[in-house]
N, C-alpha and C positions, 0 to 999 in steps of 0.2 A: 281760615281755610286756605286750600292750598288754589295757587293763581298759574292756571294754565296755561300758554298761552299756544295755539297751535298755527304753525308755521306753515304758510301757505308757498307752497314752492309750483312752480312751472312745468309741467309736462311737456316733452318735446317731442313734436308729433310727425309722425315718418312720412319722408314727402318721398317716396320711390320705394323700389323692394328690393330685396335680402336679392345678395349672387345666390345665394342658395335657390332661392324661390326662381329663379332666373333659369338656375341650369336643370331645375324642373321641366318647367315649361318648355327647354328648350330638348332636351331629352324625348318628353312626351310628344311633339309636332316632328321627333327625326324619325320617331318608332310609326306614328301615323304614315306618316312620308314611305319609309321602306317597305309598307304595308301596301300602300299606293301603288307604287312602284311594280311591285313584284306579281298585283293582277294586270296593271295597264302593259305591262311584257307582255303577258299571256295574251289577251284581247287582242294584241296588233298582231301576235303572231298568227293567231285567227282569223283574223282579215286577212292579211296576206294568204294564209290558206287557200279563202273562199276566193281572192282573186285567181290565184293558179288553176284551182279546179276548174274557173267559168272558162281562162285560158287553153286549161286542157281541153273542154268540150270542144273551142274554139279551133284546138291542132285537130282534134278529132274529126270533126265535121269539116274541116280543110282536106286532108289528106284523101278522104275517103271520097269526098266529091270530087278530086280531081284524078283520083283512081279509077274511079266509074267511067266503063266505058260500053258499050254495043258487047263484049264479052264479057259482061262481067266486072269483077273488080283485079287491076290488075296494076303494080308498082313498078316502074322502072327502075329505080334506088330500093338500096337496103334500109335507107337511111332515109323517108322519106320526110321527115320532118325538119331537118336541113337546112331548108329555105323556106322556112315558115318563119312571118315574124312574132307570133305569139310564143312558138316554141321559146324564139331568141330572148324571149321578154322572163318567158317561164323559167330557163336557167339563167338570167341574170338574178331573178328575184331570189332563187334559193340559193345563189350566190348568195346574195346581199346577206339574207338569214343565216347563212351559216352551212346550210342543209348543199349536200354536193351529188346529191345521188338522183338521176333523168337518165331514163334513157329512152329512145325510140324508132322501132325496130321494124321492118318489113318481110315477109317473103315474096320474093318477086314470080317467084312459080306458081302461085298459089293464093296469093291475094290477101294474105294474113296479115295485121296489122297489130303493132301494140305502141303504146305509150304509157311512162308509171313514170313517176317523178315521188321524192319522198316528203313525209309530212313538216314542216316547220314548225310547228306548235308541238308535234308528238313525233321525235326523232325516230319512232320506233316501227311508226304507221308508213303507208305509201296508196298514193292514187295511182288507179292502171283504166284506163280506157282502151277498147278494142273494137275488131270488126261490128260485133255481135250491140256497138251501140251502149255498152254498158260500164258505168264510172261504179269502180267499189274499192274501197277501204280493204287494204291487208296488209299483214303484219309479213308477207316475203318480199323480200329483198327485188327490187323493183331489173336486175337485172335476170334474176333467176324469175321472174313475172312473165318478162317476155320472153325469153326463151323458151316457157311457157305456150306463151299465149302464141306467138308467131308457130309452134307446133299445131295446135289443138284449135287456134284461133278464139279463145277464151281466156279472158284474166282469171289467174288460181283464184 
């Protein structure tokens, strides 16, 4: 009969992994990452929002109180938000963001007041507070807001 004999040889066993395997993994945690990335933008620009809006109320409730007088409501500036420091705070931050568009506007005749600054999360949006007490969301052009509102004394 025939004498086999079967040759035991050594298996060498893989102490690390494949670049292959490597540039997987690393591929897959950039695609995560960018994924990351592109809601935590959105989220801070959110905050940032809600801080501006609380700022606005903040010019709002400034201006208007120190408007108030035994006649009425009455502005000595056109411009009375000026020398407000949260105004100051509200267009550094839409500085910061990118966002360029505040403005904030009086009639000194007549007591009309407005403030609109635009959105940082949605370039497209704009906050307008006015006489009438009232913070709203609109899509006009935060200068054509006030001119607006300082007519009518109402943000569009």
């Amino acid at each position: 009969m025939y004498n086999f004999k079967i040759k035991k040889t050594k298996m060498i066993k893989s102490k690390g992994f494949t670049i292959i395997e490597l540039i997987i993994v690393i591929a897959i945690i950039a695609i995560l990452a960018g994924i990351i990335m592109v809601n935590v933008n959105t989220y801070i620009k959110k905050g940032n929002d809600s801080r501006i809006l609380q700022q606005l109320r903040t010019v709002q409730t400034d201006v208007l109180s120190s408007a108030i007088s035994a006649l009425g409501i009455t502005f000595t500036s056109a411009t009375p938000c000026a020398s407000n420091d949260s105004w100051t705070d509200i267009t550094t931050n839409l500085q910061k963001g990118g966002a360029t568009k505040a403005t904030c506007a009086a009639k000194t005749t007549d007591g009309k007041f407005c403030a609109c600054v635009q959105s940082l999360a949605d370039t497209t949006k704009y906050y307008c507070v006015d006489n009438t007490q009232t913070k709203i969301n609109t899509t006009t052009s935060c200068i054509v807001a006030c001119t607006v509102a300082t007519v009518t004394g109402v943000c569009p």
